[in-house]
C-alpha positions as CSV (number, residue, x, y, z in Angstrom):
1,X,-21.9,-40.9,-5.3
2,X,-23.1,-37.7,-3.7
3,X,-21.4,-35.5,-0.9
4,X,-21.7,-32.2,1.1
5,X,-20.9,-29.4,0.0
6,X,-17.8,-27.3,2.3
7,X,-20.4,-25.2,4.8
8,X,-20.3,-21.8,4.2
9,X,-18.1,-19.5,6.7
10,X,-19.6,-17.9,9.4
11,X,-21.0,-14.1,8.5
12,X,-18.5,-12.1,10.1
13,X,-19.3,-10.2,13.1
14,X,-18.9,-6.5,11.6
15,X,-21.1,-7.3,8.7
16,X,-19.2,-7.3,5.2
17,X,-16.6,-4.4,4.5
18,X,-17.0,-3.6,8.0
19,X,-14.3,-2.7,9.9
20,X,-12.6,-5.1,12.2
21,X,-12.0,-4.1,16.2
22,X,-9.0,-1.8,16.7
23,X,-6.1,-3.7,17.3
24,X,-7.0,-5.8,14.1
25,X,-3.8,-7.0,12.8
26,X,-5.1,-6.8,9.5
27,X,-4.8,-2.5,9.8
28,X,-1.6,-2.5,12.1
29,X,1.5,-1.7,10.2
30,X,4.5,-4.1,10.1
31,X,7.3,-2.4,11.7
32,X,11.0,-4.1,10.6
33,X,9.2,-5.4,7.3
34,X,11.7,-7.3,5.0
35,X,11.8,-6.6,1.2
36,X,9.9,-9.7,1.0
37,X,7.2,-9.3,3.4
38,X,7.2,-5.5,1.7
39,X,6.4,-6.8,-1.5
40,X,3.5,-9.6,-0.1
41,X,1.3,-6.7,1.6
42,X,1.7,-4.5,-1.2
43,X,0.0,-6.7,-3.2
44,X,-2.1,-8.5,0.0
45,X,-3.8,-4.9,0.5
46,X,-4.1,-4.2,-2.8
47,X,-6.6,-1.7,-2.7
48,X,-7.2,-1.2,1.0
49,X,-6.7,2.7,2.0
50,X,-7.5,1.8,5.8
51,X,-5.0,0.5,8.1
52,X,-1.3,1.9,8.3
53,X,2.2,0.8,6.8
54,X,5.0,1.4,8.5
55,X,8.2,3.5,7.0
56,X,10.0,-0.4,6.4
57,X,6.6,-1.2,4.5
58,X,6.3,1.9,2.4
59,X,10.4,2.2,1.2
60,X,10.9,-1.2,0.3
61,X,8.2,-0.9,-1.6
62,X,9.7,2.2,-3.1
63,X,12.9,0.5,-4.0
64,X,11.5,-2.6,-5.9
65,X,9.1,-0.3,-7.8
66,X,11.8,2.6,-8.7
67,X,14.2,-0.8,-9.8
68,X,11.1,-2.3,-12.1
69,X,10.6,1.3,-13.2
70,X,14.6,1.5,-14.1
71,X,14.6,-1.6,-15.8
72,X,11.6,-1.1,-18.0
73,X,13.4,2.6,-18.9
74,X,16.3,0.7,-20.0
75,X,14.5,-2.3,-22.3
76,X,12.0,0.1,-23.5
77,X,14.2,1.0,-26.4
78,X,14.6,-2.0,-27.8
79,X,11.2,-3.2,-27.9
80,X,7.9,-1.8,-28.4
81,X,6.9,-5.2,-26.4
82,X,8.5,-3.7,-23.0
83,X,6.7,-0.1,-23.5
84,X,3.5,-2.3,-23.5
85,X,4.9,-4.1,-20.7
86,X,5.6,-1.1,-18.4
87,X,2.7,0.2,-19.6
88,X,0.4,-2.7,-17.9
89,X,3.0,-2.3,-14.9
90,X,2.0,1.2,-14.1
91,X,-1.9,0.5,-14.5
92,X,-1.4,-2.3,-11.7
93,X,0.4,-0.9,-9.4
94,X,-1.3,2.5,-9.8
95,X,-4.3,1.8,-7.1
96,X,-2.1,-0.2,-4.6
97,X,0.5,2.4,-4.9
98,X,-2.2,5.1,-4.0
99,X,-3.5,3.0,-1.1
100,X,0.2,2.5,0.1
101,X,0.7,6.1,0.5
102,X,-2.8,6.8,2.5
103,X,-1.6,3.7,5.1
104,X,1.8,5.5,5.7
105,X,-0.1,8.8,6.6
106,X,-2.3,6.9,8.7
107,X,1.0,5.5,10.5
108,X,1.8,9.4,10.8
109,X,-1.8,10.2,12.0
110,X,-2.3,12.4,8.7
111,X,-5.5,11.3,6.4
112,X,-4.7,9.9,3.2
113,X,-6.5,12.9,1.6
114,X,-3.0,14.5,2.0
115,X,-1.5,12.7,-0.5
116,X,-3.0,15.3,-2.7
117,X,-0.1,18.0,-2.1
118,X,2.1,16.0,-4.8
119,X,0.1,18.4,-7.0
120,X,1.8,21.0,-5.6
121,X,5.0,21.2,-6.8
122,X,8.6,21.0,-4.8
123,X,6.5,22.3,-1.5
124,X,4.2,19.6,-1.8
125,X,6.5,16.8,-2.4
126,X,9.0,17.9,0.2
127,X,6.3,17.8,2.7
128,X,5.1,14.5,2.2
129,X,8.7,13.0,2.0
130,X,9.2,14.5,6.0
131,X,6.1,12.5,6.3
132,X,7.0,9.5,4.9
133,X,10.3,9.8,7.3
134,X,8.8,10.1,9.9
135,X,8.2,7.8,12.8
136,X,5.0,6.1,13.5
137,X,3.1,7.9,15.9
138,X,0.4,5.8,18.5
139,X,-2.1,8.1,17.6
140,X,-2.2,7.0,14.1
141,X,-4.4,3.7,15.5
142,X,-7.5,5.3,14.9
143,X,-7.0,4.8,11.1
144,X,-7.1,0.7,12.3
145,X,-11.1,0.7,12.8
């Protein structure tokens, strides 16, 4: 018995890795996000530094990693099992945690480039934490494209 194969999907208009149109829901943060739907485009946009998150996106995200983070602290201690476990923790959310942090200073109109002024100590830091406060602003759509 033979049968067709499914038929390819058509080529996307913007050529592959292209960027979509502006207004692409795909880019445009989530405003009101739940922990849940937090968590899901986290890990939907995995390593996708072009688009914004909103501030809902990006601290609910903050709060279920700092809690893994806590708990691993804790059990780490009794097991050399949960070092290894936090350890493979922090190498996948490392590049999705970067990305995060570039879409919530796109939502701010700020290039993600800025991210590098955690490497500047207490100034650095307390800048980027205004920035991730602070509300969205419209003229962060050109990160969408």
């Amino acid at each position: 018995m033979s049968y067709e194969p499914y038929p390819a999907p058509p080529p996307s208009p913007y050529g592959y890795g292209a960027p979509g149109p502006v207004g692409d829901p795909r880019y445009a943060p989530l405003p009101g996000a739940t922990i849940g739907q937090a968590v899901q485009r986290f890990f939907q946009r995995y390593a996708q530094f072009r688009g914004r998150a909103s501030r809902s996106e990006y601290w609910w995200w903050t709060l279920v990693s700092a809690l893994v983070s806590v708990v691993f602290d804790v059990l780490v201690p009794a097991s050399s099992l949960f070092f290894i476990l936090d350890l493979i923790w922090v190498l996948a959310v490392l590049v999705p945690s970067i990305a995060l942090v570039a879409r919530r200073l796109h939502d701010v109109n700020r290039s993600g480039w800025w991210q590098f002024l955690v490497l500047i100590p207490i100034v650095g830091w307390i800048i980027l934490l205004v920035w991730f406060c602070t509300d969205s602003k419209p003229e962060g759509a050109r990160f969408d494209a």
